[in-house]
C-alpha positions in Angstrom: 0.0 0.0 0.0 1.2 3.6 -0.8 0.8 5.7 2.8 -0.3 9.4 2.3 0.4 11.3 5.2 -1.3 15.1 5.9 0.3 18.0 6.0 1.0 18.3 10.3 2.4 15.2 10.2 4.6 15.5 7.3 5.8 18.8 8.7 6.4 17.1 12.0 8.6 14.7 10.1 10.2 17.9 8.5 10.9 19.4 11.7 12.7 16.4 13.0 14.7 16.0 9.9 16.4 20.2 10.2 17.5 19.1 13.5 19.6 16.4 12.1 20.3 17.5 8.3 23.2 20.1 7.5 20.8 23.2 6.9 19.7 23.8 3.4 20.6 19.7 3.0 16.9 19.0 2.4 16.2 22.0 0.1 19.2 20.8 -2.4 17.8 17.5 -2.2 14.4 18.1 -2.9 15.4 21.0 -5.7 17.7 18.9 -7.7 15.3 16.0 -8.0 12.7 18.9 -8.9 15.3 20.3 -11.6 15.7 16.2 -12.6 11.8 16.1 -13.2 11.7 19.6 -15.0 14.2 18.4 -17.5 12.3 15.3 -18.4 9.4 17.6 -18.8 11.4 19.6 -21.2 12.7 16.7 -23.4 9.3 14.8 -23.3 7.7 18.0 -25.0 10.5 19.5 -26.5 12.7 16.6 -27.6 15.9 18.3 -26.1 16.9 20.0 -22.6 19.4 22.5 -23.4 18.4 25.7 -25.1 14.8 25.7 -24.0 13.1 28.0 -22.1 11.8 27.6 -18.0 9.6 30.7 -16.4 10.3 30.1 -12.4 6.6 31.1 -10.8 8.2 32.2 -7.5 6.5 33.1 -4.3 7.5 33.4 -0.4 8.2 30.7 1.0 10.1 27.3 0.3 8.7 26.3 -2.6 9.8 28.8 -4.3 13.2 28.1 -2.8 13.0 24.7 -4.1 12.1 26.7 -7.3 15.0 28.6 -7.5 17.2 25.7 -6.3 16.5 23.8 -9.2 16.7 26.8 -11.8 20.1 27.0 -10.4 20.6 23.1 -11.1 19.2 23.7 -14.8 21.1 26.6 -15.6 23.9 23.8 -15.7 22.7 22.0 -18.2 22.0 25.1 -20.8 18.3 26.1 -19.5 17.3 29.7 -20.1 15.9 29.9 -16.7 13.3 33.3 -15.3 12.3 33.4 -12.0 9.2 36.0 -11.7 8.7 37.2 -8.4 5.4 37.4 -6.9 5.4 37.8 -3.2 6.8 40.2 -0.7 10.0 38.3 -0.5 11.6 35.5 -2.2 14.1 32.7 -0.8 17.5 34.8 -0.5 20.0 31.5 -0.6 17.6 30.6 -3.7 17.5 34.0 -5.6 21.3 33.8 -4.5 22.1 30.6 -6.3 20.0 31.5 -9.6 21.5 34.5 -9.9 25.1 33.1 -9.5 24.3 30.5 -12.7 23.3 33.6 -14.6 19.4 33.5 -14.2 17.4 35.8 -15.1 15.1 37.5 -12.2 12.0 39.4 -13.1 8.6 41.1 -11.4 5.4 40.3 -11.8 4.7 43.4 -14.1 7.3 41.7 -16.4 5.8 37.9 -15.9 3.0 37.7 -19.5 6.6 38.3 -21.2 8.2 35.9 -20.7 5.8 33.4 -19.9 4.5 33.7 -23.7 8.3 32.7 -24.7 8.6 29.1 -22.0 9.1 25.2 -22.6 7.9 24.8 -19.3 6.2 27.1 -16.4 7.1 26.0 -12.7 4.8 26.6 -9.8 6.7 27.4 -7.0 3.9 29.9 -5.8 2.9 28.4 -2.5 3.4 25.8 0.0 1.7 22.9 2.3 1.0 25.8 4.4 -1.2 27.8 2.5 -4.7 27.3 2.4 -7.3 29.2 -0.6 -7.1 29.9 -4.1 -4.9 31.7 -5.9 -4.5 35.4 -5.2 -5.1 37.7 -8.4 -1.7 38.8 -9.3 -0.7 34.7 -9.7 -3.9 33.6 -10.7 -3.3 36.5 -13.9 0.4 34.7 -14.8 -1.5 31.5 -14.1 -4.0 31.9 -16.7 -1.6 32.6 -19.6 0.4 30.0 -19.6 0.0 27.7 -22.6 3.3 25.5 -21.6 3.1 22.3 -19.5 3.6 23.3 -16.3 5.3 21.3 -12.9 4.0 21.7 -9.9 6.7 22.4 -6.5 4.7 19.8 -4.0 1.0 20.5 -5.1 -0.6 22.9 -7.4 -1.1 26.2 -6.0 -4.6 26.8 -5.1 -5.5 23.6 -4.1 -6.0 22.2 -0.7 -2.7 20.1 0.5 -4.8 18.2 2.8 -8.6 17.9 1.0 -7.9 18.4 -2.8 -10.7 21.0 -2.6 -10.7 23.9 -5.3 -12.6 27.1 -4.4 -11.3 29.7 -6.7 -8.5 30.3 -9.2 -6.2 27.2 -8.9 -2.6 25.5 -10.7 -4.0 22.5 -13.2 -0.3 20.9 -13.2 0.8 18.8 -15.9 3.2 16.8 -13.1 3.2 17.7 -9.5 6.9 17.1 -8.0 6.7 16.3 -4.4 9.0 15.7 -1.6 9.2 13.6 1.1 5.7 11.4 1.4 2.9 11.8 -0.3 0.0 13.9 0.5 -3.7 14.1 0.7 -4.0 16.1 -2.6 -2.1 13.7 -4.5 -4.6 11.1 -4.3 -7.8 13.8 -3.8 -7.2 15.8 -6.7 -5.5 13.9 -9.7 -7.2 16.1 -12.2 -4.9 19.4 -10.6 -1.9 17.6 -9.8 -1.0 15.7 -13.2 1.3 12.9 -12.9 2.8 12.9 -9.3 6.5 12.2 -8.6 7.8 11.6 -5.3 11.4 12.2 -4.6 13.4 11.1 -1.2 14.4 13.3 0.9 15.2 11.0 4.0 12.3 12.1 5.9 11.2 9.3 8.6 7.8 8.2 8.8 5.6 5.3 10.2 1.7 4.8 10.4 0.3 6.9 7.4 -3.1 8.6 7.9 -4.5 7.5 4.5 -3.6 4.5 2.2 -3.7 3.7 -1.2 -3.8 -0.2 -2.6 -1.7 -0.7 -5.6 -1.8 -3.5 -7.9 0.1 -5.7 -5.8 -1.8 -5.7 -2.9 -4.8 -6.2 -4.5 -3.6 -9.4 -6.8 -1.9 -10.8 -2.8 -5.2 -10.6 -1.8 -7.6 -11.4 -4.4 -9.2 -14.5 -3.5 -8.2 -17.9 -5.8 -9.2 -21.2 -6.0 -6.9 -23.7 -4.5 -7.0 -27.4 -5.5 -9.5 -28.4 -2.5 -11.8 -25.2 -2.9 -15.4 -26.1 -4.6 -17.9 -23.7 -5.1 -19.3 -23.4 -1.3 -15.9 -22.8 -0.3 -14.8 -20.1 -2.6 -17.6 -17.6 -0.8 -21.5 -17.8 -1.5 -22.7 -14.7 -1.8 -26.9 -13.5 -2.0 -27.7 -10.9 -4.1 -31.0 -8.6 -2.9 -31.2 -6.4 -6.4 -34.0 -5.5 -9.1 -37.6 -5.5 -9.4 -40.1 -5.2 -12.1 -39.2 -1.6 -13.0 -35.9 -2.1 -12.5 -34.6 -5.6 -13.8 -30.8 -4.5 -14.9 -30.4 -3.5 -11.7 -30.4 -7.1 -10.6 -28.6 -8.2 -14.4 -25.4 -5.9 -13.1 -25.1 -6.8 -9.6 -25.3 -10.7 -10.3 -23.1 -10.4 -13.2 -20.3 -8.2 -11.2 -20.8 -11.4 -8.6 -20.0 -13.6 -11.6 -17.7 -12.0 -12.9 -15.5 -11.2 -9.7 -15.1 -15.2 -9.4 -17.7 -15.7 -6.6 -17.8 -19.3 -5.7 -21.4 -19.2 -6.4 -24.2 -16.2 -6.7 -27.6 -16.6 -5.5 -30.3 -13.9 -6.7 -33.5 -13.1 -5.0 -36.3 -10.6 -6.2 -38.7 -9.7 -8.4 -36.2 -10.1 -11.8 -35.4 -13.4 -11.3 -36.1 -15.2 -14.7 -34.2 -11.9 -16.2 -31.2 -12.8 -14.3 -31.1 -16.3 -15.0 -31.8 -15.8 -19.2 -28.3 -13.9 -18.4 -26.6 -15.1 -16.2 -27.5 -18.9 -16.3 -24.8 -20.3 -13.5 -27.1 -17.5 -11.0 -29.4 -19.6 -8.7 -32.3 -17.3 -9.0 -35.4 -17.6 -6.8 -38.3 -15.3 -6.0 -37.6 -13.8 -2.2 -34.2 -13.6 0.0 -36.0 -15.9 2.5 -35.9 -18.4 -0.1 -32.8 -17.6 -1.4 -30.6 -20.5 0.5 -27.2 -20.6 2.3 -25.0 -17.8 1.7 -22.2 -16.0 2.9 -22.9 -12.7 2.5 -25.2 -10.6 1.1 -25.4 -7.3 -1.5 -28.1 -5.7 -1.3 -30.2 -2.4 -2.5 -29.9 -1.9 -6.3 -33.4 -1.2 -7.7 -35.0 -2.9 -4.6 -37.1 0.8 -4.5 -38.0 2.1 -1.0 -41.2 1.1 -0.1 -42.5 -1.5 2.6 -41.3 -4.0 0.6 -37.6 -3.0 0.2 -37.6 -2.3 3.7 -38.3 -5.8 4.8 -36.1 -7.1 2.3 -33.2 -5.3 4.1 -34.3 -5.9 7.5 -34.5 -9.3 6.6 -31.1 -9.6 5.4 -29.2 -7.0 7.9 -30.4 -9.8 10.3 -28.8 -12.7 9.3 -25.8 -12.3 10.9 -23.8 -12.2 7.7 -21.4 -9.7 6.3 -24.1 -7.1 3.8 -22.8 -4.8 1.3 -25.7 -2.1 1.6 -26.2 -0.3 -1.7 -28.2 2.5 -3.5 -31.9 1.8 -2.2 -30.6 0.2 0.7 -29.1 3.5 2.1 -31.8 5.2 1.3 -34.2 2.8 3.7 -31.6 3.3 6.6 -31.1 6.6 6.5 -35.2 6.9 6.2 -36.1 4.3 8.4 -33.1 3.6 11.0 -34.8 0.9 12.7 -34.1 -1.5 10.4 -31.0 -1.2 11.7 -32.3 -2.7 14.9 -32.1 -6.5 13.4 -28.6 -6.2 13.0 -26.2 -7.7 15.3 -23.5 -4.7 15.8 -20.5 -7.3 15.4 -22.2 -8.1 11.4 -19.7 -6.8 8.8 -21.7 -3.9 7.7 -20.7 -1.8 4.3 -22.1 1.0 3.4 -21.7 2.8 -0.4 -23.4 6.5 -0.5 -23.1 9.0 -3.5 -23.1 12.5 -2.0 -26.8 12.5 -2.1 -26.9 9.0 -0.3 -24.7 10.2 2.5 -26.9 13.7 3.1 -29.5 11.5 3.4 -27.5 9.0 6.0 -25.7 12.4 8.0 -27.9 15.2 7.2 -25.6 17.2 5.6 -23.8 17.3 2.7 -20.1 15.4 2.7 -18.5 19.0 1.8 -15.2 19.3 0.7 -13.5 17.0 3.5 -14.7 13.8 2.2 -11.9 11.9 4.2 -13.3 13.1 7.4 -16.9 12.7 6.2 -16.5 9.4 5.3 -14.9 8.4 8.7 -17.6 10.4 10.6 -19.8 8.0 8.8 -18.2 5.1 9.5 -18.6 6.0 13.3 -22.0 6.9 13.2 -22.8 3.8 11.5 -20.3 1.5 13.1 -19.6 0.4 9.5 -17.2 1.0 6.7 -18.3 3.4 4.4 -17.4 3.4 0.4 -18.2 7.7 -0.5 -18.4 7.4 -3.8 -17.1 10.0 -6.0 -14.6 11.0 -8.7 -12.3 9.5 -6.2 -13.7 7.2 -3.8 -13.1 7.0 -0.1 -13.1 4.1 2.2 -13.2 4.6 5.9 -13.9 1.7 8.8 -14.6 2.6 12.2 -11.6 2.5 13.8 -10.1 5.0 11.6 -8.3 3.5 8.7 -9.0 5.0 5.1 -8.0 5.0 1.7 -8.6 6.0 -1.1 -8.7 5.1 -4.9 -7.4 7.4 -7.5 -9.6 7.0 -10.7 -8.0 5.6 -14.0 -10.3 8.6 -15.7 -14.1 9.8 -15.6 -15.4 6.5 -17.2 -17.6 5.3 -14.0 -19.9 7.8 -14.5 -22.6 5.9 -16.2 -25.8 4.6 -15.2 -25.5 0.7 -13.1 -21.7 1.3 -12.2 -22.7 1.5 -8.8 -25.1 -2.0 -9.1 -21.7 -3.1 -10.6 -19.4 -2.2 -7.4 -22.2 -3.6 -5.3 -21.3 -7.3 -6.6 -17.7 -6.9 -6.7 -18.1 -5.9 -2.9 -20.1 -8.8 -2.2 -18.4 -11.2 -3.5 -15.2 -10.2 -1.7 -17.1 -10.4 1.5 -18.2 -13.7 1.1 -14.8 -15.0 0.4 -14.1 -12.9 3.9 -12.4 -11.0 3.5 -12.0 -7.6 5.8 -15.1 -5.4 4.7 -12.6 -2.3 4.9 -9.5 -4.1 2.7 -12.9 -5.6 0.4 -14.4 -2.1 -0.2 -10.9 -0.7 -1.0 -10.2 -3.6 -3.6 -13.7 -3.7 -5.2 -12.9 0.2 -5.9 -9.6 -0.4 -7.5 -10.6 -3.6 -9.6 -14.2 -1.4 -10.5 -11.7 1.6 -12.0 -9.5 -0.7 -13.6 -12.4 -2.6 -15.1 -13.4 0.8 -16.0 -10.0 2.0 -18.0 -10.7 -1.2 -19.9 -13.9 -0.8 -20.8 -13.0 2.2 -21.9 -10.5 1.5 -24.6 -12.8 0.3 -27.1 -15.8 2.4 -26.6 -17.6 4.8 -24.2 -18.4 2.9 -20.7 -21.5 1.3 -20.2 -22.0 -0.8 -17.0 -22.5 -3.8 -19.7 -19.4 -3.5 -21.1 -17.7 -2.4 -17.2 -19.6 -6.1 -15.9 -17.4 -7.8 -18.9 -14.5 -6.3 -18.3 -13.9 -7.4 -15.2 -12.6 -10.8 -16.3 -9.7 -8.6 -18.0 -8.8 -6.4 -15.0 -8.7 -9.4 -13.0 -6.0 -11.2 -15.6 -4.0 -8.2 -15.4 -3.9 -8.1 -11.9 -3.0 -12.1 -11.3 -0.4 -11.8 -14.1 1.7 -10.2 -10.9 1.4 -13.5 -9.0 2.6 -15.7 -12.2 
């Protein structure tokens, strides 16, 4: 797993790191790998390093001294290198150095110049400590640059430790970061680009957020072993559909298929729908009739009336791991007592869209979704899947992550009926509900990418391509 750590911690870490570091040690570090990145920059869009052009966005504080560091560094190898100034004061060892390799420094005033003329346009405006959009002076410079630009830690404008964007902001072709990475890394791909991390020898242990990588996720896929059969490879029940809404039930049995369930077991009201699909479903009327499972999703197209209501009441009381999805929120955050049939140890998880989770909290998830997600989690004593552009996964006891998207191609009607059977299937192979809803994100994204390469997403096509995402993954363990 990739740790993300926020921005007190990290400058904790920093902190401890001065007190043992030669000063200005971890500036040089971090500037030269930034100067190493800005060159690649250069020759990926330019074809050659030497002789192009670099326009040095430069604030107050450090990162524009890591700015200035590495215009110092590129200078060396030929790099026209401008530094325009835009706060009160500028990094004097910095300024210092660029100077001494012969680089030009410039004001503001003087900034659409030469911006016009650069390769590449570095943001070195503000730091981790800054908080708000971009004030008008930069956010002018900002909005005429045509160049790619690389970002000094995270775009400027952007919130280290939420991603949120509430004004004029940095869109960076490659953020450069030092150190760890941070919340906005993983929160606002869009803004930050391609993210780099350079070492800088800083020391720490327990990150606040994680992200699963392909590796984790192919360790702990579940796979047959010679003396599994299809009980033991996880049954689990899936609750979907009605009459109004049969491909509801189509999607969510399908994902189950698809994500190697040992066996899927549909109940509801689209039951001969399901099994003209999918014909390995066993498909019967109601969940009471359903037979032995595992675990259970349930919610997709159930609607909220009575009926959906006892069908989740039904199934929250089993005493079985339940994957609560789409209508399913709805009924608990409408009609709470259902919660009453479940025992508090049952594996509960929950997956709201921002609409879901107002109605489950009252409020809107804002632009903290880390911390809404956990408050959730709490109040629910479950883990809780916020969907979104990224998606968040939160248990009770703290832990998150998060999944970056592979694009905006989950954005299509079903995805989420999708998700709902990849979650469910990884619970009834038992797997940890918080490590399950983390995976069934990353494998629903991938599916997504792949989906994606041939046409325009549909959930169809995302249900199909899940046999693919899972070959690419397992190809690891080979």
């Amino acid at each position: 797993m990739q740790g993300i750590w926020t921005t007190e911690r990290i400058r904790e870490a920093e902190g401890r790191a001065f007190a043992v570091t030669p000063e200005g040690e971890l500036m040089r570090r971090a500037s030269f790998g930034l100067a190493v990145q800005i060159a690649d920059v250069l020759a990926e869009h330019t074809g050659t390093v030497s002789g192009r052009r670099v326009v040095l966005l430069v604030g107050s504080g450090d990162n524009g001294g890591d700015a200035l560091w590495a215009g110092a560094f590129l200078r060396r190898r030929g790099v026209a290198v401008t530094a325009v100034l835009l706060g009160s004061r500028a990094h004097e060892a910095g300024l210092a150095a660029l100077r001494r390799a012969g680089g030009r420094v410039v004001s503001a005033e003087d900034g659409p110049q030469w911006i016009a003329r650069a390769d590449v346009v570095v943001d070195g405006i503000v730091g981790i400590s800054a908080s708000g959009s971009l004030r008008p002076a930069a956010a002018r410079l900002v909005s005429l640059v045509e160049a790619p630009i690389v970002a000094v830690d995270l775009p400027s404008g952007v919130d280290p430790d939420t991603g949120a964007v509430d004004g004029p902001a940095v869109r960076a072709t490659r953020t450069v970061t030092f150190g760890a990475l941070k919340p906005v890394h993983a929160l606002a791909p869009s803004w930050c680009g391609e993210v780099v991390l350079v070492d800088i020898g800083l020391e720490l242990t327990d990150p606040d957020l994680q992200r699963l990588d392909i590796v984790d996720v192919a360790a702990a896929w579940p796979v047959p072993g010679p003396l599994d059969d299809k009980y033991s490879q996880g049954v689990v029940g899936v609750a979907a559909g009605s009459a109004t809404y049969p491909g509801a039930a189509v999607l969510t049995a399908g994902a189950a298929v698809r994500a190697t369930a040992g066996m899927v077991r549909y109940a509801g009201h689209a039951a001969d729908v399901v099994r003209a699909q999918w014909p390995e479903v066993i498909a019967t009327g109601t969940v009471a009739d359903a037979g032995r499972v595992q675990a259970w999703a349930v919610g997709p197209g159930i609607g909220t009336g009575s009926e959906g209501r006892d069908v989740v009441r039904y199934v929250l009381g089993q005493g079985l791991p339940v994957c609560a999805d789409a209508d399913a929120t709805t009924i608990i955050a409408k009609s709470p007592e259902v919660l009453d049939a479940r025992d508090p140890d049952t594996p509960l998880v929950l997956t709201p869209h921002a609409g879901e989770y107002e109605r489950l909290m009252g409020r809107k998830p804002g632009p903290d979704r880390v911390t809404a997600a956990r408050e959730a989690a709490k109040k629910y004593n479950a883990v809780v899947l916020l969907k979104g552009h990224v998606t968040v996964v939160a248990a009770p006891d703290g832990r998150a992550a998060v999944n970056t998207p592979r694009g905006a191609w989950l954005a299509t009607p079903g995805s989420g009926d999708v998700l709902s059977g990849l979650l469910g299937s990884l619970l009834a192979a038992g797997l940890d509900p918080w490590l399950a809803a983390a995976m069934a994100a990353h494998v629903h994204s991938l599916a997504g990418a792949i989906a994606a390469q041939n046409a325009p997403t549909s959930s169809s096509a995302l249900v199909h391509a899940i046999p693919e995402a899972l070959r690419a993954i397992r190809s690891l363990l080979s």
